[in-house]
C-alpha positions as CSV (number, residue, x, y, z in Angstrom):
1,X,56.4,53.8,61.5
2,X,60.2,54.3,61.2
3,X,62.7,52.4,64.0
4,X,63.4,56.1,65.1
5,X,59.6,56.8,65.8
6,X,59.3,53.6,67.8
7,X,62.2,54.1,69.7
8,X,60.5,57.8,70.7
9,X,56.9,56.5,71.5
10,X,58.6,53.9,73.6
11,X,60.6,56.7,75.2
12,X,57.1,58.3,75.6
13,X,55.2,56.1,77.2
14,X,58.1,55.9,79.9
15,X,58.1,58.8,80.5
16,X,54.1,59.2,81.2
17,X,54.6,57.4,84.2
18,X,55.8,60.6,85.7
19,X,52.2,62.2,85.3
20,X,50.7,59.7,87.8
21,X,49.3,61.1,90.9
22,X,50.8,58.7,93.4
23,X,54.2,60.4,92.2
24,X,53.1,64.0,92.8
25,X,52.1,62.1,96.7
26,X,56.2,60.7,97.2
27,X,57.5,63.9,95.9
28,X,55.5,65.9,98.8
29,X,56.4,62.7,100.9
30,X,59.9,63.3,99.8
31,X,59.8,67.1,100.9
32,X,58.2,66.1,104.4
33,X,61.5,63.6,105.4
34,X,64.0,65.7,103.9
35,X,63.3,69.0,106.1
36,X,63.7,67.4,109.6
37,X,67.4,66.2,109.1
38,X,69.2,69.4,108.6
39,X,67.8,70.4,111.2
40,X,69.3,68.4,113.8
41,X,72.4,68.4,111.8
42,X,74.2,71.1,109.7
43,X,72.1,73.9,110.6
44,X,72.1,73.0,114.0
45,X,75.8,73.0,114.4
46,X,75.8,76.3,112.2
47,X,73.4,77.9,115.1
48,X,75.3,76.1,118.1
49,X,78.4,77.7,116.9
50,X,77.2,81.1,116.1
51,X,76.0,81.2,119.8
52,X,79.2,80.4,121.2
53,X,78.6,77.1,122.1
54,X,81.9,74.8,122.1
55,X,83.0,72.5,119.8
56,X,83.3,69.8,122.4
57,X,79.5,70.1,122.8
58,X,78.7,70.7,119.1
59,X,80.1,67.1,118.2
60,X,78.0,65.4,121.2
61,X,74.6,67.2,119.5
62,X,75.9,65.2,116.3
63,X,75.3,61.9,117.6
64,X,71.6,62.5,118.0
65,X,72.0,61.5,114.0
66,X,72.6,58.5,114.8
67,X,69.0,57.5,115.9
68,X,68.4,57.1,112.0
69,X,70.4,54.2,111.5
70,X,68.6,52.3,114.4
71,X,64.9,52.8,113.3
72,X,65.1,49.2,112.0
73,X,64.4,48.6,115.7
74,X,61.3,49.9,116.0
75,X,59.9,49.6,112.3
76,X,57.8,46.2,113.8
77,X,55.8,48.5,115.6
78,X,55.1,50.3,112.2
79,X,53.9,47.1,110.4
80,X,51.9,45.6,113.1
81,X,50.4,48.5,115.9
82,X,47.5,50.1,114.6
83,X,46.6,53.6,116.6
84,X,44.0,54.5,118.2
85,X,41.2,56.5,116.2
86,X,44.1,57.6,113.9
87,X,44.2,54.0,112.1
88,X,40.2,53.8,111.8
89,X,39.9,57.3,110.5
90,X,43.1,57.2,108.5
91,X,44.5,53.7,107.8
92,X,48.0,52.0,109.1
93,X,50.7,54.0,107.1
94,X,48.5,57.7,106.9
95,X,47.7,57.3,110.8
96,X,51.8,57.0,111.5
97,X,52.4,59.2,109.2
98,X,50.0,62.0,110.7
99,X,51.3,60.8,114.4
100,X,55.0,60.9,113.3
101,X,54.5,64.8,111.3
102,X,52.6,66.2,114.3
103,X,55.4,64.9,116.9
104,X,58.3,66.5,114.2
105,X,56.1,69.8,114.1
106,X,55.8,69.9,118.2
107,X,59.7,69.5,118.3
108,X,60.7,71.9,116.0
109,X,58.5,74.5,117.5
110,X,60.0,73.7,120.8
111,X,64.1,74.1,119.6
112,X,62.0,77.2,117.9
113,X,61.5,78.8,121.8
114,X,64.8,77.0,122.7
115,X,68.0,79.5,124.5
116,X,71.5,77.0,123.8
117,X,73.1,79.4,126.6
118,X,70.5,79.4,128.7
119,X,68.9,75.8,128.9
120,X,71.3,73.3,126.4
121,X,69.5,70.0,127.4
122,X,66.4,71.1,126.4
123,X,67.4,71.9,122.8
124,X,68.9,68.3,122.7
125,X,66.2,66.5,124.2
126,X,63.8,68.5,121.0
127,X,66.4,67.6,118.5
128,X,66.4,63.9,119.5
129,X,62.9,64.0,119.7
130,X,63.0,65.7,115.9
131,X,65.2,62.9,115.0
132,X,63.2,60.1,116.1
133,X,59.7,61.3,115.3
134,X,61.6,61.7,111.8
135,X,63.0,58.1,111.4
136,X,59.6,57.2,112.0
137,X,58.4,59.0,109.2
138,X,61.2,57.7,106.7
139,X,60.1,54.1,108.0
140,X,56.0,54.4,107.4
141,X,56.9,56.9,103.9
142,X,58.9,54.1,102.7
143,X,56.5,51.6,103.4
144,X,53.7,53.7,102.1
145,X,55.8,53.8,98.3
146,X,56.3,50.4,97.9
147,X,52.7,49.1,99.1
148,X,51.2,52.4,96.9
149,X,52.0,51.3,93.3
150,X,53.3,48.0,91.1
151,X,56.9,47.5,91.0
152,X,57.5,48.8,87.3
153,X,56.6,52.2,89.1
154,X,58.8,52.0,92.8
155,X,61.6,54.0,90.6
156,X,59.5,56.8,89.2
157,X,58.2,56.9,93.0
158,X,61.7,56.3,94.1
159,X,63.1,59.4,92.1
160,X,60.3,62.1,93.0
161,X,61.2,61.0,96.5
162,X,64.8,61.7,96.0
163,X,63.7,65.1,94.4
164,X,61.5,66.2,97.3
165,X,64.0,65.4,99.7
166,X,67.1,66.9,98.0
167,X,64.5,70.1,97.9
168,X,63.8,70.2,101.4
169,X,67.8,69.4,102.5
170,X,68.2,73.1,100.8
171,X,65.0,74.7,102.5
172,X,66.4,73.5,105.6
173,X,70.0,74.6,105.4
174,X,70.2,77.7,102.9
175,X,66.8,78.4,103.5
176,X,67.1,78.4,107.3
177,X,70.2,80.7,106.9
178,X,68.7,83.1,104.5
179,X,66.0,83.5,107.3
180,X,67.7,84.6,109.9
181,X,70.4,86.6,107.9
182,X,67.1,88.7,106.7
183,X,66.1,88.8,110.3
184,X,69.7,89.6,111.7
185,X,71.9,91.2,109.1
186,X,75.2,91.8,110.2
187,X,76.4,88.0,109.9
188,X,79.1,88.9,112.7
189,X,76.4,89.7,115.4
190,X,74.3,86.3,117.4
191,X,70.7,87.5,117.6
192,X,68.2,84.1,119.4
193,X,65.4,85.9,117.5
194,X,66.7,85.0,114.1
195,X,67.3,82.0,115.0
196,X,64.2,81.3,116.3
197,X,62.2,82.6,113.6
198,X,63.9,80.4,111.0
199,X,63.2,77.1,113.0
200,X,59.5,78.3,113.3
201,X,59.4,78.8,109.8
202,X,61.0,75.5,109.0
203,X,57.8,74.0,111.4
204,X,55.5,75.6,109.1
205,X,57.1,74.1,106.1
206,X,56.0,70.9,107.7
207,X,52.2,71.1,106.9
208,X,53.0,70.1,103.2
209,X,53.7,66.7,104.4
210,X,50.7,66.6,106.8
211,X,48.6,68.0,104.4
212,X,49.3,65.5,101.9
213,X,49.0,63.0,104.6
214,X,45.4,64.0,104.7
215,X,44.6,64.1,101.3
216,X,45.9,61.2,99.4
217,X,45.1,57.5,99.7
218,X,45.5,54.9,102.1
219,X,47.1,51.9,100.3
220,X,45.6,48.2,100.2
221,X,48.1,46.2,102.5
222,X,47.6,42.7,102.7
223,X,47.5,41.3,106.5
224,X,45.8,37.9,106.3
225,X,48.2,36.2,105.9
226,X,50.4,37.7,109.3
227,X,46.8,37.7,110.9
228,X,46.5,34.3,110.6
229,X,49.5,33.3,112.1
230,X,48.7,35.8,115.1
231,X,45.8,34.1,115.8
232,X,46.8,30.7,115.5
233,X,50.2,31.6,117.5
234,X,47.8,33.2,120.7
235,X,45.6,29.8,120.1
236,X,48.4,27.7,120.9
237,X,50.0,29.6,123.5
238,X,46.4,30.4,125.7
239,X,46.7,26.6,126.3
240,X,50.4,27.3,128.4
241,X,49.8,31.4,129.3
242,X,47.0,33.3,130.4
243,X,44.8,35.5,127.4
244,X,46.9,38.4,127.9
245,X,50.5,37.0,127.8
246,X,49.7,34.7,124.9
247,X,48.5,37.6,122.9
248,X,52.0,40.0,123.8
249,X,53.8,37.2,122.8
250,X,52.1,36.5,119.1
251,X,51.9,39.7,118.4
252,X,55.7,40.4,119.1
253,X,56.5,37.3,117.3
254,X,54.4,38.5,114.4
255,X,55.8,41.8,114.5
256,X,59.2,41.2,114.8
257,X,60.4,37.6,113.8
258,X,57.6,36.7,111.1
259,X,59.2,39.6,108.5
260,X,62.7,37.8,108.4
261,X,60.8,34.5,108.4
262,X,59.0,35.6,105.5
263,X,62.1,37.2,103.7
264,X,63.9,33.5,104.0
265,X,61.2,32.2,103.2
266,X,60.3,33.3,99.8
267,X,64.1,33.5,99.0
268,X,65.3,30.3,100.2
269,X,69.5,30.1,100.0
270,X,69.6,32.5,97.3
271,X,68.2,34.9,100.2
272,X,72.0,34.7,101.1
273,X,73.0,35.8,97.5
274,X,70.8,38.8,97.8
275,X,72.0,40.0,101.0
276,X,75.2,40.4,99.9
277,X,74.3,42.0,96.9
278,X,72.0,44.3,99.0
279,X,75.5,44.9,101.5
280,X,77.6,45.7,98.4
281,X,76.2,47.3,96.0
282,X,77.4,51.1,97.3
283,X,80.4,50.0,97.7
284,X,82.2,51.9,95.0
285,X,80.3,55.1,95.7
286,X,80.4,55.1,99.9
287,X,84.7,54.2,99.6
288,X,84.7,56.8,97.6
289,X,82.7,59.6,98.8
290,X,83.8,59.6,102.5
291,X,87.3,60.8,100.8
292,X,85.9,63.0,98.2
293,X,86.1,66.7,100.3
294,X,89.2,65.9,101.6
295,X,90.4,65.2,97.9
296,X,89.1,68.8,97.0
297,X,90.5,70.6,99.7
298,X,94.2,68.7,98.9
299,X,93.9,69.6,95.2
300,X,93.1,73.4,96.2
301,X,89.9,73.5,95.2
302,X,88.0,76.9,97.8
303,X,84.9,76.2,100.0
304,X,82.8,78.7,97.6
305,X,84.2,76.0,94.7
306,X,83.2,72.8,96.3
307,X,79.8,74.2,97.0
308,X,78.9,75.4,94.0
309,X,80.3,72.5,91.6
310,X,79.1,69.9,94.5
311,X,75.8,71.7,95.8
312,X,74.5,73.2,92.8
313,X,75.5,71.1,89.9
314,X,76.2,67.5,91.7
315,X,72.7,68.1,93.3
316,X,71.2,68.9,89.7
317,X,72.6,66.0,88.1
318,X,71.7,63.6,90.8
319,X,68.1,64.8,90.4
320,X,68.3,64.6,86.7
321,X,70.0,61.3,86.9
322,X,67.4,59.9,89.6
323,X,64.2,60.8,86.9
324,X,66.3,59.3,83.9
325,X,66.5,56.3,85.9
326,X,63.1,55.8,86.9
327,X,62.2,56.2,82.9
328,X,65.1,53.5,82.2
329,X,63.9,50.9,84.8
330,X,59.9,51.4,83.1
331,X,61.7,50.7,79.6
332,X,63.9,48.3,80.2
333,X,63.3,46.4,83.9
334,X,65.0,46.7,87.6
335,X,68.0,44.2,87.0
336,X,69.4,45.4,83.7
337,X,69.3,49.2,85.2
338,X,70.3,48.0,88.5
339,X,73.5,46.1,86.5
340,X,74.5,49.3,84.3
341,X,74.1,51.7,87.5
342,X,76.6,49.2,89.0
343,X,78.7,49.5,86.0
344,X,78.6,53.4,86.1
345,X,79.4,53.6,89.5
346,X,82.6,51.5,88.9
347,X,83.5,53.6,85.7
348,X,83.1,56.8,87.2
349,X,85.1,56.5,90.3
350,X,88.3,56.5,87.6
351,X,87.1,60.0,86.4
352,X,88.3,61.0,89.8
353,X,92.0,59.1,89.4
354,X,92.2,61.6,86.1
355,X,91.2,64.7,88.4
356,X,93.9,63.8,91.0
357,X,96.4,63.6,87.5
358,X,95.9,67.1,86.6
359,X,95.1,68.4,89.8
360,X,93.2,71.9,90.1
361,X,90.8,72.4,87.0
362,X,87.4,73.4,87.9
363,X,85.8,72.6,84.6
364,X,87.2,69.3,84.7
365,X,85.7,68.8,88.4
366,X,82.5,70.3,87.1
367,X,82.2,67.9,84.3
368,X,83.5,65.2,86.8
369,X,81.0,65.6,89.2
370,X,78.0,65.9,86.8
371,X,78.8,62.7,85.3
372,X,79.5,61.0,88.3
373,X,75.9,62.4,89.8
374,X,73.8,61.7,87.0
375,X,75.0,57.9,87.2
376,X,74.7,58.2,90.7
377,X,70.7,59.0,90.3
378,X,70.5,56.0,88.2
379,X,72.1,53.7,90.2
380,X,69.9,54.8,93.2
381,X,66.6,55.0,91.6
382,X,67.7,51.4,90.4
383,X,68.7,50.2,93.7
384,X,65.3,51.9,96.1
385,X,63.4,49.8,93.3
386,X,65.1,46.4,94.1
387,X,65.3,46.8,97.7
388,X,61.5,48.0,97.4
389,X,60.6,44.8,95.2
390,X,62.4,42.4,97.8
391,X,59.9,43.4,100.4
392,X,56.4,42.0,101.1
393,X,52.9,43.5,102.0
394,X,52.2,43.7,105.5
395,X,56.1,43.5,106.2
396,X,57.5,46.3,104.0
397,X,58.1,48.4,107.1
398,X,60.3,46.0,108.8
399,X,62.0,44.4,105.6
400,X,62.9,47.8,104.0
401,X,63.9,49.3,107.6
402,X,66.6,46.3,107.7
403,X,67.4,46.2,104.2
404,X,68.4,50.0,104.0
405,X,70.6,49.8,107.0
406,X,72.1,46.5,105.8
407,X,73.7,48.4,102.8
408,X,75.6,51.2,104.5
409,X,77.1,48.4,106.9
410,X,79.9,47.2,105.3
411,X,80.9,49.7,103.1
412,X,80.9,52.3,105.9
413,X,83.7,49.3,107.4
414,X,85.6,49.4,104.6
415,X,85.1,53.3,104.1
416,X,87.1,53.7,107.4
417,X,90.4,52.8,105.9
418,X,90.3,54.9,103.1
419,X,92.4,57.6,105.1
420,X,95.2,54.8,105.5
421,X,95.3,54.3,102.4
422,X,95.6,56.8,100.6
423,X,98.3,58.2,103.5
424,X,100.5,54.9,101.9
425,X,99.5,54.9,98.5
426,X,97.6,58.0,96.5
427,X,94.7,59.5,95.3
428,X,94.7,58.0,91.8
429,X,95.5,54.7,93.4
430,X,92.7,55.2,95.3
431,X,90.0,56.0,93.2
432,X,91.1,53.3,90.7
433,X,91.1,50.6,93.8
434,X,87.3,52.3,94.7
435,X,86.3,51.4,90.9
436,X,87.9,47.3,91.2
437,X,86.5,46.8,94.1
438,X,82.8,47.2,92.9
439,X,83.4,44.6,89.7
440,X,82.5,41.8,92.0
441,X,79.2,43.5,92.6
442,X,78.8,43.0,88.6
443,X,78.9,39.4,89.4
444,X,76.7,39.4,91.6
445,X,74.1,41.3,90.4
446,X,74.5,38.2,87.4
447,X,73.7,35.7,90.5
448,X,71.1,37.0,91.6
449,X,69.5,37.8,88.3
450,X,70.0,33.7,87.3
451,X,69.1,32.1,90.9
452,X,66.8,34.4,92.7
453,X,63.1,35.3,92.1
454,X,62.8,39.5,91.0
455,X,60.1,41.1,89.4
456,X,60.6,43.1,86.5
């Protein structure tokens, strides 16, 4: 056998990991937390609007957002509360799961017989409710893909997630609009109906998650160990509190301490290392990107232009990028693909600096954009795989809730003074400081690679 034929049998058998059926599972996973968001956001602004509510208004309905950065808060109750019937007939993660689609199905049906100019409050108290019930979801799916499969597969599992949800982002804002366009046709006209029909539809799209809730299988978590301590805790408090206290108190303590216990635990200082690494490694990309339409808009570029080059080809090569990376990380390990998707972010951001050279060239944007996607897809398949391998079983919930909010924190911080900066400076400034400023993550990543425990 020739080096060449090697190589491509290699290549091969990385890529077979995509035929395994807990992958088909995340990308209908994928599907079921992607729909729910646009709904509360985008489309829910476009439909506000179009029925003449203000903009005052419009921007208070966009905090209700917000509730998916906080669902670290109540992921404990995720890991630890087991339901009543659902969990004996189901399992932990499927019963939360089932619990968490049925309450996102119930709320979009209700914004479904919602009037905005008749009864506002009630359309925001089913969007928050849509919002919350679909944080939940995101916290138990996530769990569910780390404890469903060995860490050589997280990225393959990591990617068809991505795919689903970037799927179901479209269903829920083009799709939604196509809907009630074809039930209201004359675009300049508000009709409730159309409206209505398209979020009824969109709760109908909903039974793919719930039926593949139903149908696959309930992953092996491993408890004992968190059970233990929950017993031995309410054993040595029953001497101090009565039965009942002693038990709300292990349990909380179990459910709510004992995950960052464990995390330090296992990790020791270089637990330190990692979070950093965990609270940097975006950086590049998030400094970047909360710029990036206000770059297009200043270099001329039309709203049809940014959506289609963005949209339509940034979408594809993210997708494409996400899938190559899951085949990388099966060939090569986490760590090395989590280093070069660190390097590509870097490198890519200067692509931008040349754009902002020659100003308004849509094939040059195109091309731009593509590259920068794909290695975008890479570095986030990489990065879902790490954070998924730093958690453990019976605390993945709780670890990955924290761990996924902990890496938007500071580079959302520094994000916030990209405006200032680029009002004193430049763009190509700019986007060169957005490509330095993730070489220490390089470094890192080296660290953490030579002092902390990983699998590969």
């Amino acid at each position: 056998m020739t080096l060449a034929s090697a190589h491509f049998q290699q290549f091969k058998q990385a890529l077979s990991i995509y035929r395994h059926k807990r992958v088909l599972v995340l990308l209908f996973l994928g599907f079921s937390s992607g729909l729910p968001l646009m709904l509360v956001f985008s489309t829910l602004s476009f439909w506000l609007r179009e029925a003449g509510v203000d903009r005052t208004a419009i921007g208070y309905f966009s905090w209700i957002a917000l509730t998916y950065g906080f669902k670290w808060a109540w992921s404990p109750l995720v890991d630890r509360l087991s339901l009543p019937i659902l969990t004996r007939l189901l399992g932990r993660r499927r019963a939360w799961m089932l619990l968490s689609q049925s309450l996102v199905v119930v709320a979009i049906m209700g914004m479904s017989q919602s009037n905005p100019l008749n009864d506002l409050k009630s359309l925001a108290l089913f969007a928050f409710m849509i919002a919350f019930s679909s944080a939940t979801q995101d916290i138990v799916i996530d769990a569910f893909r780390i404890e469903s499969a060995p860490q050589k597969m997280q990225a393959a599992l990591a990617a068809a997630y991505q795919v689903g949800y970037r799927s179901a982002m479209i269903i829920a804002t083009a799709g939604a609009l196509t809907i009630a366009a074809w039930v209201e046709p004359d675009s300049q006209t508000y009709n409730l109906l159309a409206w209505q029909t398209a979020y009824l539809v969109m709760a109908g799209f909903m039974a793919v998650g719930i039926l593949t809730t139903l149908l696959c299988r309930e992953p092996n978590v491993e408890t004992k160990e968190a059970d233990e301590q929950e017993a031995q805790l309410k054993l040595e408090l029953s001497n101090r509190y009565p039965a009942q206290i002693a038990g709300i108190i292990s349990w909380l303590y179990t459910a709510a301490v004992l995950p960052f216990v464990d995390f330090f635990k296992r990790y020791g200082r270089s637990a330190i290392l990692i979070l950093l690494l965990v609270s940097c490694y975006r950086i590049s990309d998030i400094v970047m990107g909360i710029m990036a339409n206000v770059f297009y808009v200043d270099m001329g570029f039309s709203k049809t232009e940014i959506a289609t080059i963005t949209k339509v080809y940034g979408l594809i090569m993210t997708l494409v990028g996400a899938g190559f990376g899951g085949v990388l990380i099966a060939r090569f390990g986490t760590m090395k693909i989590l280093f070069l998707g660190a390097v590509l972010a870097s490198i890519t951001n200067v692509l931008f600096a040349y754009q902002a050279m020659i100003g308004y060239n849509t094939t040059v944007l195109t091309t731009i954009i593509s590259i920068d996607n794909f290695s975008a897809g890479i570095a986030t398949s990489a990065f879902i795989a790490y954070l998924s391998s730093l958690t453990s079983s019976g605390y993945s919930a709780t670890q990955y809730a924290l761990l996924s909010s902990i890496m938007l924190l500071f580079p959302k911080f520094i994000a916030g003074f990209s405006g200032v900066y680029i009002d004193h400076f430049d763009y190509i400034s700019f986007f060169i400081g957005t490509s330095i400023i993730g070489i220490p993550v390089l470094g890192l990543i080296l660290l953490v690679n030579k002092y902390a425990p990983h699998p590969e």
